[in-house]
mmCIF file of the N, C-alpha and C atoms, coordinates in Angstrom:
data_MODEL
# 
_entry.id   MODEL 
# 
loop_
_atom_site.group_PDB 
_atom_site.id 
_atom_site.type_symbol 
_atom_site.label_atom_id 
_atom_site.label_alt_id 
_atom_site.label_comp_id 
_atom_site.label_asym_id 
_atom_site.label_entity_id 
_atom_site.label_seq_id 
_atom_site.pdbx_PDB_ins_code 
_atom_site.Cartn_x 
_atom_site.Cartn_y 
_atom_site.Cartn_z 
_atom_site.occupancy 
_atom_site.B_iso_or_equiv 
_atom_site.pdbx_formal_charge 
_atom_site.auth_seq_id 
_atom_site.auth_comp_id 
_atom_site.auth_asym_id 
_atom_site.auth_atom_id 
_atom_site.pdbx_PDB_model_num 
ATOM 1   N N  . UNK A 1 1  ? 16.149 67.835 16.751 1.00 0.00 ? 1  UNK A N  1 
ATOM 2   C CA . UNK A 1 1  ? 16.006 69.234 16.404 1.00 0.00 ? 1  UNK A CA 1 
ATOM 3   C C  . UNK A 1 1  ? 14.656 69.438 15.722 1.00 0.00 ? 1  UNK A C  1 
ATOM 4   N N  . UNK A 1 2  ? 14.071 70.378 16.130 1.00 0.00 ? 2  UNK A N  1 
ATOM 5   C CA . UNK A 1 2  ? 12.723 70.397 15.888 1.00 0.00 ? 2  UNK A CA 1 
ATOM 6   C C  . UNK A 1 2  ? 12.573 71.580 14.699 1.00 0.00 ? 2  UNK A C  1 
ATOM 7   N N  . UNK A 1 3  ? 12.368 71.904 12.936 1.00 0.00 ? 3  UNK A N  1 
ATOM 8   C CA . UNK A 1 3  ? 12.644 72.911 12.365 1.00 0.00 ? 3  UNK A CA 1 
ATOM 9   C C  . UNK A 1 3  ? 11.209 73.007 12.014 1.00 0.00 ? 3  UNK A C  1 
ATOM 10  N N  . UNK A 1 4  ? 10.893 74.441 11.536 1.00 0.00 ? 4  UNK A N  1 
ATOM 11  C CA . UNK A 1 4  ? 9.669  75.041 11.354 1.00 0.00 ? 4  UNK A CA 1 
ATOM 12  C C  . UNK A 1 4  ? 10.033 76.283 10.253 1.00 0.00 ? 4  UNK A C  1 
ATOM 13  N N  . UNK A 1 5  ? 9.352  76.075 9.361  1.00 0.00 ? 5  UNK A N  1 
ATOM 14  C CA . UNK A 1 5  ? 9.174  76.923 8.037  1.00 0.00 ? 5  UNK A CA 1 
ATOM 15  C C  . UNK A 1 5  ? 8.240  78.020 8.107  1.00 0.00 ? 5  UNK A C  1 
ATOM 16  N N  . UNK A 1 6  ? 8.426  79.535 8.612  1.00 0.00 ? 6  UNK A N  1 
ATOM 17  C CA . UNK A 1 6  ? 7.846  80.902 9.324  1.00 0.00 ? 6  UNK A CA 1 
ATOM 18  C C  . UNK A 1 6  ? 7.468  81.542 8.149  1.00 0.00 ? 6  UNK A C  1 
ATOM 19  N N  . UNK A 1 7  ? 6.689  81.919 7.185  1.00 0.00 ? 7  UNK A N  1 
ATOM 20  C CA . UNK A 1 7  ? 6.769  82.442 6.144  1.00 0.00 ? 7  UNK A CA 1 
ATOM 21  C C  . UNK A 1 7  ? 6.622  83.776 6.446  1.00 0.00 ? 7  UNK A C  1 
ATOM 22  N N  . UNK A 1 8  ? 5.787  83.765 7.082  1.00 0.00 ? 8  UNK A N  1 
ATOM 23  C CA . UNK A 1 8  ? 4.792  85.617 7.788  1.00 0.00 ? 8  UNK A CA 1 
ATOM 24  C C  . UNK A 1 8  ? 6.331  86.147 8.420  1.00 0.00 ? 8  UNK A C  1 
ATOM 25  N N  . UNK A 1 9  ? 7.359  85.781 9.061  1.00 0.00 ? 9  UNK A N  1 
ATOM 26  C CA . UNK A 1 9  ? 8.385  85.864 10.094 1.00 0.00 ? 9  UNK A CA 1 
ATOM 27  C C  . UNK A 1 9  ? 9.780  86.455 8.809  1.00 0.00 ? 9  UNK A C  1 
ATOM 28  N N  . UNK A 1 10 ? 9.337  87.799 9.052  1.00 0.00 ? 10 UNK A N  1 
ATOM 29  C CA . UNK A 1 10 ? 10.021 88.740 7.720  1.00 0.00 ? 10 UNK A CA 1 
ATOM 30  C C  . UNK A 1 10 ? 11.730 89.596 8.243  1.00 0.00 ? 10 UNK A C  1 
ATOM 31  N N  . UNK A 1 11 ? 11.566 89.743 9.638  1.00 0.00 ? 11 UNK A N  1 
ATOM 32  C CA . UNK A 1 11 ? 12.563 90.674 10.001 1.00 0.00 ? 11 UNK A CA 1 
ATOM 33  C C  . UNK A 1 11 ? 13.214 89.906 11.332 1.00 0.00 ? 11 UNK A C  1 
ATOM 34  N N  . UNK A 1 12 ? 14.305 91.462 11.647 1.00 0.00 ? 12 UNK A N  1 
ATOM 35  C CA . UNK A 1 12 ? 14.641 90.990 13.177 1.00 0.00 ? 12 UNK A CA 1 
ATOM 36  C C  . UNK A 1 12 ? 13.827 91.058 14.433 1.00 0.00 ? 12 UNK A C  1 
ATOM 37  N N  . UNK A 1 13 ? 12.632 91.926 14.199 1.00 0.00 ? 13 UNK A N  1 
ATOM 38  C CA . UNK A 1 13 ? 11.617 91.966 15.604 1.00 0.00 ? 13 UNK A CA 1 
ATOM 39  C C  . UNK A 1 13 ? 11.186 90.327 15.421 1.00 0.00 ? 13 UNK A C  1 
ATOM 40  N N  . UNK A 1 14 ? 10.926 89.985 14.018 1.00 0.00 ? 14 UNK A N  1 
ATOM 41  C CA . UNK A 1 14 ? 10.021 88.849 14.290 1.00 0.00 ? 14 UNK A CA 1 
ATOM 42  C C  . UNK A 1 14 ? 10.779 88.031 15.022 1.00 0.00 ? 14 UNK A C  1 
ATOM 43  N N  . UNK A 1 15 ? 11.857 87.894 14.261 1.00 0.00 ? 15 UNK A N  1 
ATOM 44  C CA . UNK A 1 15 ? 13.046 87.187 15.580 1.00 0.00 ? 15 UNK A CA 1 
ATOM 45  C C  . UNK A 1 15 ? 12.976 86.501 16.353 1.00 0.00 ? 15 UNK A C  1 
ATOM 46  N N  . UNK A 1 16 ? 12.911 88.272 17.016 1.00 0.00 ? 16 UNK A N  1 
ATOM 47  C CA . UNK A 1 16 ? 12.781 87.974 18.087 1.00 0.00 ? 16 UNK A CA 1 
ATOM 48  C C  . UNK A 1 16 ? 11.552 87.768 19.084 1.00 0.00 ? 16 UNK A C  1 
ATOM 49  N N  . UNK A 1 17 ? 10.650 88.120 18.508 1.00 0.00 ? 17 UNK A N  1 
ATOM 50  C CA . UNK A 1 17 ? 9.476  88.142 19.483 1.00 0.00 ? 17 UNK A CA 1 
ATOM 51  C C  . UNK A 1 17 ? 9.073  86.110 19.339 1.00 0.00 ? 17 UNK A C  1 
ATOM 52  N N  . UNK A 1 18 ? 9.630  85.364 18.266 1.00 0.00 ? 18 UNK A N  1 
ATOM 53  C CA . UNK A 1 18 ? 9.667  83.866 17.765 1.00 0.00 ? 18 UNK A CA 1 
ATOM 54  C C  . UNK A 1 18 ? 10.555 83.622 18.860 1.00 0.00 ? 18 UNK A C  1 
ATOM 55  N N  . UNK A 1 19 ? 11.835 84.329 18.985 1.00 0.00 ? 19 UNK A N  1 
ATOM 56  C CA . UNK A 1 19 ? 12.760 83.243 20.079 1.00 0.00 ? 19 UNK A CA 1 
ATOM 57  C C  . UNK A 1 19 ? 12.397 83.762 21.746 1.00 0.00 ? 19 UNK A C  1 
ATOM 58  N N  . UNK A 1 20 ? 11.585 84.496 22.053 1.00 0.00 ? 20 UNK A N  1 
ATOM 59  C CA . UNK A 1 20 ? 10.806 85.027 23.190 1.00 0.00 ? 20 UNK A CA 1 
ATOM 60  C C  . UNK A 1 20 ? 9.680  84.067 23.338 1.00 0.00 ? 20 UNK A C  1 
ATOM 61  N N  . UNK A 1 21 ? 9.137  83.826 22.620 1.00 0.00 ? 21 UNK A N  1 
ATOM 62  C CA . UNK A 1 21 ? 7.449  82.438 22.469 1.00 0.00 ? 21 UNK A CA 1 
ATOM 63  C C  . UNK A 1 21 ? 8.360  81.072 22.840 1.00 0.00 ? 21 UNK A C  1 
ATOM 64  N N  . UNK A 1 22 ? 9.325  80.971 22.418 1.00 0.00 ? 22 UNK A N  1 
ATOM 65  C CA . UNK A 1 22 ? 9.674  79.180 22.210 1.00 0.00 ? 22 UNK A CA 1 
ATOM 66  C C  . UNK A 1 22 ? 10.368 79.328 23.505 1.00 0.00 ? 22 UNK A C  1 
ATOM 67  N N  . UNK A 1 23 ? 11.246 80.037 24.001 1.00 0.00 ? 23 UNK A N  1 
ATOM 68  C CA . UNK A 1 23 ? 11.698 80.459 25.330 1.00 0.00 ? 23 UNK A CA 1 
ATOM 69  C C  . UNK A 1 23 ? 10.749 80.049 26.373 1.00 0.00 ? 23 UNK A C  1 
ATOM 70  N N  . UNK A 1 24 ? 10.001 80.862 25.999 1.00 0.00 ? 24 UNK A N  1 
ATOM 71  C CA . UNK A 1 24 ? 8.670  81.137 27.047 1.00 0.00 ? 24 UNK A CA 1 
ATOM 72  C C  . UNK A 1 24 ? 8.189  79.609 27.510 1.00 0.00 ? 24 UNK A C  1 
ATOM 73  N N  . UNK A 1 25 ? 8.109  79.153 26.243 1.00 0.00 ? 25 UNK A N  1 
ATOM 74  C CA . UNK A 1 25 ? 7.424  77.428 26.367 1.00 0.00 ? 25 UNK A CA 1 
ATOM 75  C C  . UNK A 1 25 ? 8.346  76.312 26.913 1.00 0.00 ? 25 UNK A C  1 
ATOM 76  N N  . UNK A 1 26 ? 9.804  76.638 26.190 1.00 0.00 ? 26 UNK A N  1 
ATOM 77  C CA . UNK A 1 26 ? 10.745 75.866 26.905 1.00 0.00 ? 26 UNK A CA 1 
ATOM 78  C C  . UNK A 1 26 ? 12.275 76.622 27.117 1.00 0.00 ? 26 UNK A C  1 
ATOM 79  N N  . UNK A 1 27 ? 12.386 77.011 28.601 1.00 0.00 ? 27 UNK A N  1 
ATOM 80  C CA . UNK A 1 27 ? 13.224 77.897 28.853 1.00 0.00 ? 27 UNK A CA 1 
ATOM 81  C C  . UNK A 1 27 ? 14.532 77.419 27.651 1.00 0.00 ? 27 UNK A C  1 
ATOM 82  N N  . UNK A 1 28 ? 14.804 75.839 28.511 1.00 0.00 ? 28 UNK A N  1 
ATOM 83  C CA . UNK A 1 28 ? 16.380 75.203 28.070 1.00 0.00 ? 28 UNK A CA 1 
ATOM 84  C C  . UNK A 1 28 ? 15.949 75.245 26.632 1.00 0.00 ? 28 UNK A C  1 
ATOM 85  N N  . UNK A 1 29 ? 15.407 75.438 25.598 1.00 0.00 ? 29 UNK A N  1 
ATOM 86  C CA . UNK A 1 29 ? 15.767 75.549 24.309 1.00 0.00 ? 29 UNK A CA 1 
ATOM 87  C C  . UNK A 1 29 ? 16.563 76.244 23.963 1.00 0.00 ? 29 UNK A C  1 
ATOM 88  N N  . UNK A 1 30 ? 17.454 75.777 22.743 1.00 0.00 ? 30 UNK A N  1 
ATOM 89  C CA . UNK A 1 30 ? 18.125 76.910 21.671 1.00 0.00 ? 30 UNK A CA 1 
ATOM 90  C C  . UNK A 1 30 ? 17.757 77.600 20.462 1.00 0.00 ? 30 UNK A C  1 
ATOM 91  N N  . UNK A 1 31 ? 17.282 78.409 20.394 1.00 0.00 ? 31 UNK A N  1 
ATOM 92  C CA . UNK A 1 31 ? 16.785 78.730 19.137 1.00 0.00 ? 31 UNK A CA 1 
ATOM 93  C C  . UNK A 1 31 ? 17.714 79.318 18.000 1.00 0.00 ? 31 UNK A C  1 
ATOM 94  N N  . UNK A 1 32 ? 17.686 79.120 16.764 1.00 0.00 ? 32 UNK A N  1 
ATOM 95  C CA . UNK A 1 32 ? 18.273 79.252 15.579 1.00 0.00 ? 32 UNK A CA 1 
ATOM 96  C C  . UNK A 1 32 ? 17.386 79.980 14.604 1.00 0.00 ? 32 UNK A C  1 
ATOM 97  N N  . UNK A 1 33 ? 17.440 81.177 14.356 1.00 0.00 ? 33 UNK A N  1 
ATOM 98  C CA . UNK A 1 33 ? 16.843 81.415 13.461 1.00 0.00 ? 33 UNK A CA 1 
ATOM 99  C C  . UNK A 1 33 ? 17.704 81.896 11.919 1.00 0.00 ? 33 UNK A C  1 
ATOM 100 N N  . UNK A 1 34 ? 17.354 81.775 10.371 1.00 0.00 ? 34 UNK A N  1 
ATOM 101 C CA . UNK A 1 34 ? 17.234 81.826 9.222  1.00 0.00 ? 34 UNK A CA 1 
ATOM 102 C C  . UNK A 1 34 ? 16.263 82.688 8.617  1.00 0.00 ? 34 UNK A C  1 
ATOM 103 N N  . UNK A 1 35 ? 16.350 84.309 8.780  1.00 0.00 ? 35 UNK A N  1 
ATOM 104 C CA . UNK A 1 35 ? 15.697 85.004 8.433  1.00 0.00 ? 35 UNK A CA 1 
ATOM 105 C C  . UNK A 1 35 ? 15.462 84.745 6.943  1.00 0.00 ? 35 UNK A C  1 
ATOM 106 N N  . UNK A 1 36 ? 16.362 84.464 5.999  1.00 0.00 ? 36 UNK A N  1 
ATOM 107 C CA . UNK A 1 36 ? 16.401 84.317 4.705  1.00 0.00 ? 36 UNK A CA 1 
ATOM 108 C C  . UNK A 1 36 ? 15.998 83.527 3.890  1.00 0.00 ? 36 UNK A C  1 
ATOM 109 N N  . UNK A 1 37 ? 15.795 82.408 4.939  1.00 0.00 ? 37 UNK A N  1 
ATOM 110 C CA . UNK A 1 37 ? 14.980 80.952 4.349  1.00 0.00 ? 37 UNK A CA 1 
ATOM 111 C C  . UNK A 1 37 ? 13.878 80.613 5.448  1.00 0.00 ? 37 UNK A C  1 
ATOM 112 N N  . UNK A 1 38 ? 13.171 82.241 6.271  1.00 0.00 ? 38 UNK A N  1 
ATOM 113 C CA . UNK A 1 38 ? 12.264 81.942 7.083  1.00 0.00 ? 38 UNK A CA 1 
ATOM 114 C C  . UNK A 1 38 ? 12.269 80.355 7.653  1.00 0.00 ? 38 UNK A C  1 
ATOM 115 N N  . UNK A 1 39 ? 13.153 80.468 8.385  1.00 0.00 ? 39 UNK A N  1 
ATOM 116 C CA . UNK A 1 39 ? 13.630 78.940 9.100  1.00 0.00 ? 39 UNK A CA 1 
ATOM 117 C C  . UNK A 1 39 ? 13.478 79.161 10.498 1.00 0.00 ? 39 UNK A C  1 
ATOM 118 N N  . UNK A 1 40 ? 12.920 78.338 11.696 1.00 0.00 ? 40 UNK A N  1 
ATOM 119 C CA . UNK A 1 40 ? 13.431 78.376 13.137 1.00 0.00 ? 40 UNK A CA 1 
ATOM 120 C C  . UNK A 1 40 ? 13.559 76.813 13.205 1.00 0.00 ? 40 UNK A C  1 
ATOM 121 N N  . UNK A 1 41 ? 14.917 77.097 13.767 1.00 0.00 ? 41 UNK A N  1 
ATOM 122 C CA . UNK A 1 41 ? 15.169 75.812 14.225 1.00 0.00 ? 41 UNK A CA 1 
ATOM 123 C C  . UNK A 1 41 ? 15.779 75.397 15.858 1.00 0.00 ? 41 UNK A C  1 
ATOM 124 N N  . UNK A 1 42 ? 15.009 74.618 16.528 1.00 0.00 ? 42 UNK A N  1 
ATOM 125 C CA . UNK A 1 42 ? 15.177 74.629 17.524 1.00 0.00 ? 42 UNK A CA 1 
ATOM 126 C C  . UNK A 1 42 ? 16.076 73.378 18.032 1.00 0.00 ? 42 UNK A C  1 
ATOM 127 N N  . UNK A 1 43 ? 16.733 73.337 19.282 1.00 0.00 ? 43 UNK A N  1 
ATOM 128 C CA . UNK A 1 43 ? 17.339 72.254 19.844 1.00 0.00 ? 43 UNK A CA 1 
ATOM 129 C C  . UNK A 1 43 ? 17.032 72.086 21.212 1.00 0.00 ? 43 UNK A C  1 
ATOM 130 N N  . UNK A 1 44 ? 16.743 70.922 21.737 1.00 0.00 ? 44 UNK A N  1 
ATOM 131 C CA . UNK A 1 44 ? 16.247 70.682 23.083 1.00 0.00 ? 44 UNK A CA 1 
ATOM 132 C C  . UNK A 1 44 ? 14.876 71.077 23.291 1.00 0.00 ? 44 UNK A C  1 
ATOM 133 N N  . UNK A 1 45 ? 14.101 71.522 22.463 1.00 0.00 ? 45 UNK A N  1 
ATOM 134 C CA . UNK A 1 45 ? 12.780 71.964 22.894 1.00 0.00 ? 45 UNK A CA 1 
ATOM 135 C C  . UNK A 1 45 ? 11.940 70.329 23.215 1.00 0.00 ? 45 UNK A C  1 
ATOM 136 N N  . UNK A 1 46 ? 11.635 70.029 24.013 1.00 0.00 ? 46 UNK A N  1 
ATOM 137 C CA . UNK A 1 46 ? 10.551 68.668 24.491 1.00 0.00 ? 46 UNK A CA 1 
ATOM 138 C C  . UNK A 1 46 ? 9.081  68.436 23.714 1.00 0.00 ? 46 UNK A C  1 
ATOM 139 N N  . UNK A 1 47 ? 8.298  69.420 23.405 1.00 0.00 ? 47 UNK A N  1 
ATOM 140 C CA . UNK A 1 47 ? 7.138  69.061 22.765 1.00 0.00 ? 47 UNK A CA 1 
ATOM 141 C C  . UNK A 1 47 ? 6.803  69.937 21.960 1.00 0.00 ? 47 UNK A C  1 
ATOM 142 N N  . UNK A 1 48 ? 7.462  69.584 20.444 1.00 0.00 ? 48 UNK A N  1 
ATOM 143 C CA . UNK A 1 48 ? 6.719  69.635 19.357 1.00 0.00 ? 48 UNK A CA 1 
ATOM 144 C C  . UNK A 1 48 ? 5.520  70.756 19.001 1.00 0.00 ? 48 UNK A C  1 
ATOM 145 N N  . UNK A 1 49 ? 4.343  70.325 19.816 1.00 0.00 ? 49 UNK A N  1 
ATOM 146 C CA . UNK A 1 49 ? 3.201  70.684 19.738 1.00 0.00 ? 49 UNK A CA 1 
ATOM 147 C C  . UNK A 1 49 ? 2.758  71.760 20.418 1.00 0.00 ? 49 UNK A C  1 
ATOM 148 N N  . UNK A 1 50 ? 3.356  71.787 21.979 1.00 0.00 ? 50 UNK A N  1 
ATOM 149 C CA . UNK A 1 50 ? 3.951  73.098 22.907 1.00 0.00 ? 50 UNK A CA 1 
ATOM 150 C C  . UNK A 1 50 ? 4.448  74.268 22.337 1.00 0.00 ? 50 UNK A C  1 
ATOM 151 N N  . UNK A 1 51 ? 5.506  74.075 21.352 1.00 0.00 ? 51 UNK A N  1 
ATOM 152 C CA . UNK A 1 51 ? 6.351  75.010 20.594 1.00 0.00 ? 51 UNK A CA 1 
ATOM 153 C C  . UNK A 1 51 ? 5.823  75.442 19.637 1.00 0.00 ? 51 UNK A C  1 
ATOM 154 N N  . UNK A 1 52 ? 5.295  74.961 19.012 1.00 0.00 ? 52 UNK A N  1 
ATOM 155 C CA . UNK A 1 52 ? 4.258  75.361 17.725 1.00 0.00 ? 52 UNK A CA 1 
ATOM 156 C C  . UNK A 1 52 ? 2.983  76.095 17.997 1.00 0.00 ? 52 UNK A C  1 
ATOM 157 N N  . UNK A 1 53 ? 2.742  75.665 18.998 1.00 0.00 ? 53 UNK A N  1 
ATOM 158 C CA . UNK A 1 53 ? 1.218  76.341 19.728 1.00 0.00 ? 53 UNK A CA 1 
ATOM 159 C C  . UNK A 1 53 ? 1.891  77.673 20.517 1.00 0.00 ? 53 UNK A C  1 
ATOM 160 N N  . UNK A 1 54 ? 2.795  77.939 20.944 1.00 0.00 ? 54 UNK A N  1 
ATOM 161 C CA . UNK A 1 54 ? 3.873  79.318 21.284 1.00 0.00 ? 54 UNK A CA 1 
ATOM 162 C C  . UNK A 1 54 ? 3.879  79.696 20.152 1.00 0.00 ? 54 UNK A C  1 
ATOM 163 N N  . UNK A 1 55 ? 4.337  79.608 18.771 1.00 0.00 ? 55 UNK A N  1 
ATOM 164 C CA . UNK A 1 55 ? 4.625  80.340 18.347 1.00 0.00 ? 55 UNK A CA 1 
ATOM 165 C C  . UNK A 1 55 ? 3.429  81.140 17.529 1.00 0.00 ? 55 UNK A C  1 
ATOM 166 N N  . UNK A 1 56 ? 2.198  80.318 17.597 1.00 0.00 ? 56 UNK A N  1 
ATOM 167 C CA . UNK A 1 56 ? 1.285  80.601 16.816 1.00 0.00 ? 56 UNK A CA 1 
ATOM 168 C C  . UNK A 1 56 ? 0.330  82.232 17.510 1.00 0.00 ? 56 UNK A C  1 
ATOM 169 N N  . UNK A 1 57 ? 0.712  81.407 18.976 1.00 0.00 ? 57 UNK A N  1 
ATOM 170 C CA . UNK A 1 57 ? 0.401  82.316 20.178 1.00 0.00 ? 57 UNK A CA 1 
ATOM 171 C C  . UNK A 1 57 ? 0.951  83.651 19.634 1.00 0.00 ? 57 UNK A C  1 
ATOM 172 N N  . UNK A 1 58 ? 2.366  83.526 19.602 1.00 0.00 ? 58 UNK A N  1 
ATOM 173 C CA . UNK A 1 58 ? 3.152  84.779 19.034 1.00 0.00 ? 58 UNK A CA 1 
ATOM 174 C C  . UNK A 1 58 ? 2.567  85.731 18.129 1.00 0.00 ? 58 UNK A C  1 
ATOM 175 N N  . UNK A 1 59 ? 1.720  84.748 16.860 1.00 0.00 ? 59 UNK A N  1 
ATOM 176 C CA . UNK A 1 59 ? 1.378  85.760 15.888 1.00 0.00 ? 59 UNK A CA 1 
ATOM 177 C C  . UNK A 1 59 ? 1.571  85.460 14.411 1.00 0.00 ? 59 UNK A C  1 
ATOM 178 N N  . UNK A 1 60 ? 2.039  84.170 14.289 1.00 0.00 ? 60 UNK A N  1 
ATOM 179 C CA . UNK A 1 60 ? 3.043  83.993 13.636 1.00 0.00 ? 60 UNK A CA 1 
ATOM 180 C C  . UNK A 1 60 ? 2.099  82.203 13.242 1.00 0.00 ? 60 UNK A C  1 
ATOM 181 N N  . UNK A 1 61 ? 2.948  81.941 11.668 1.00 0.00 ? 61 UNK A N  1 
ATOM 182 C CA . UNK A 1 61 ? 2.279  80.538 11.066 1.00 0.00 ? 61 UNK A CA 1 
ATOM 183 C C  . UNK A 1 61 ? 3.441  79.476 10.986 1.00 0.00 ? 61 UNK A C  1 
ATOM 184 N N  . UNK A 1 62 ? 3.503  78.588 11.949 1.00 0.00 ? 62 UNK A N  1 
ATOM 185 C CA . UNK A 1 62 ? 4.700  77.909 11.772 1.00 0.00 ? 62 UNK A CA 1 
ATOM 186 C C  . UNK A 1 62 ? 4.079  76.790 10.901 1.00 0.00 ? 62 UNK A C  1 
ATOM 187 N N  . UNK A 1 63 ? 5.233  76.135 10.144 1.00 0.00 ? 63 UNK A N  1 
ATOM 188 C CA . UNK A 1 63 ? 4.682  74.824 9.575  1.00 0.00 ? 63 UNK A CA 1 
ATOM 189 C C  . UNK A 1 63 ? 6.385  73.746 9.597  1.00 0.00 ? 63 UNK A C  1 
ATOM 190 N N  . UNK A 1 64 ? 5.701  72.789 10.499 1.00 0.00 ? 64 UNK A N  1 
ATOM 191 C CA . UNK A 1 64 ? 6.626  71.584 10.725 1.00 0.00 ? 64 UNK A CA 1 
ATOM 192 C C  . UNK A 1 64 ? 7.633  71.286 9.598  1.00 0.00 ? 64 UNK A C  1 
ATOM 193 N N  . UNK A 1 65 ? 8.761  70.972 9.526  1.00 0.00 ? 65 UNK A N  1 
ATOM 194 C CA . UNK A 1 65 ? 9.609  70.352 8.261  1.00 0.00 ? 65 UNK A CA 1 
ATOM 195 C C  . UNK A 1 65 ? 10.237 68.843 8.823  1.00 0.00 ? 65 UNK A C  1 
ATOM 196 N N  . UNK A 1 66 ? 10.418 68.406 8.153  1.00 0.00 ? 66 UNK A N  1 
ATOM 197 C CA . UNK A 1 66 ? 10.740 66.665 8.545  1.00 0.00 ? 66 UNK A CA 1 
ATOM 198 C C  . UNK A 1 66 ? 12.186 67.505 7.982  1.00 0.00 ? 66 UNK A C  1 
# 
Protein backbone atom coordinates (compact mmCIF):
# COMPACT_ATOMS: atom_id res chain seq x y z
CA UNK A 1 0.00 0.00 0.00
CA UNK A 2 1.48 2.99 -1.13
CA UNK A 3 0.36 6.22 1.52
CA UNK A 4 1.03 9.88 0.79
CA UNK A 5 0.61 12.86 3.19
CA UNK A 6 -1.57 15.80 0.78
CA UNK A 7 -1.38 18.84 2.88
CA UNK A 8 -2.60 21.49 0.02
CA UNK A 9 -5.62 18.51 -0.56
CA UNK A 10 -8.36 20.47 1.73
CA UNK A 11 -11.87 19.27 0.44
CA UNK A 12 -14.06 16.89 -1.57
CA UNK A 13 -13.15 18.36 -5.17
CA UNK A 14 -9.61 17.77 -4.13
CA UNK A 15 -10.69 14.27 -3.70
CA UNK A 16 -11.52 13.91 -6.18
CA UNK A 17 -9.66 15.43 -8.85
CA UNK A 18 -6.42 13.15 -6.48
CA UNK A 19 -8.48 9.88 -7.12
CA UNK A 20 -8.99 10.96 -11.03
CA UNK A 21 -4.74 11.54 -11.35
CA UNK A 22 -3.87 8.10 -9.60
CA UNK A 23 -6.71 6.43 -11.75
CA UNK A 24 -5.45 7.99 -14.67
CA UNK A 25 -1.83 6.52 -13.93
CA UNK A 26 -3.06 3.23 -12.73
CA UNK A 27 -6.53 2.29 -13.78
CA UNK A 28 -6.60 -1.11 -11.27
CA UNK A 29 -5.76 1.08 -8.25
CA UNK A 30 -7.86 1.69 -5.15
CA UNK A 31 -7.80 4.80 -3.79
CA UNK A 32 -8.55 5.75 -0.09
CA UNK A 33 -8.75 8.97 0.81
CA UNK A 34 -8.56 10.80 4.67
CA UNK A 35 -9.65 14.21 4.16
CA UNK A 36 -8.97 14.89 7.89
CA UNK A 37 -5.54 13.63 8.21
CA UNK A 38 -4.90 14.78 4.45
CA UNK A 39 -4.04 11.08 3.77
CA UNK A 40 -4.22 9.11 0.20
CA UNK A 41 -3.75 5.87 0.42
CA UNK A 42 -3.50 3.68 -2.30
CA UNK A 43 -3.67 -0.21 -3.03
CA UNK A 44 -2.39 -1.98 -6.09
CA UNK A 45 -0.93 1.06 -7.62
CA UNK A 46 2.65 -0.50 -9.39
CA UNK A 47 4.98 2.56 -9.37
CA UNK A 48 5.46 4.64 -6.62
CA UNK A 49 7.02 7.31 -8.63
CA UNK A 50 4.23 7.15 -11.56
CA UNK A 51 1.65 7.97 -8.82
CA UNK A 52 3.32 10.68 -7.22
CA UNK A 53 4.32 12.34 -10.46
CA UNK A 54 0.12 12.09 -11.25
CA UNK A 55 -0.60 13.57 -8.50
CA UNK A 56 1.75 16.41 -8.60
CA UNK A 57 0.52 16.68 -12.26
CA UNK A 58 -2.90 17.17 -10.52
CA UNK A 59 -1.84 20.23 -8.65
CA UNK A 60 -1.30 18.98 -5.63
CA UNK A 61 2.14 18.19 -3.05
CA UNK A 62 2.26 14.65 -2.19
CA UNK A 63 4.87 13.50 0.30
CA UNK A 64 5.67 9.65 0.67
CA UNK A 65 4.97 8.06 4.34
CA UNK A 66 6.80 4.76 5.22
Amino acid sequence: MLKFHVADMSCGHCAGVITKAVKDADPEATVNIDLAAHMVLIEGAADVNKVQQAIREAGYTPLAQP
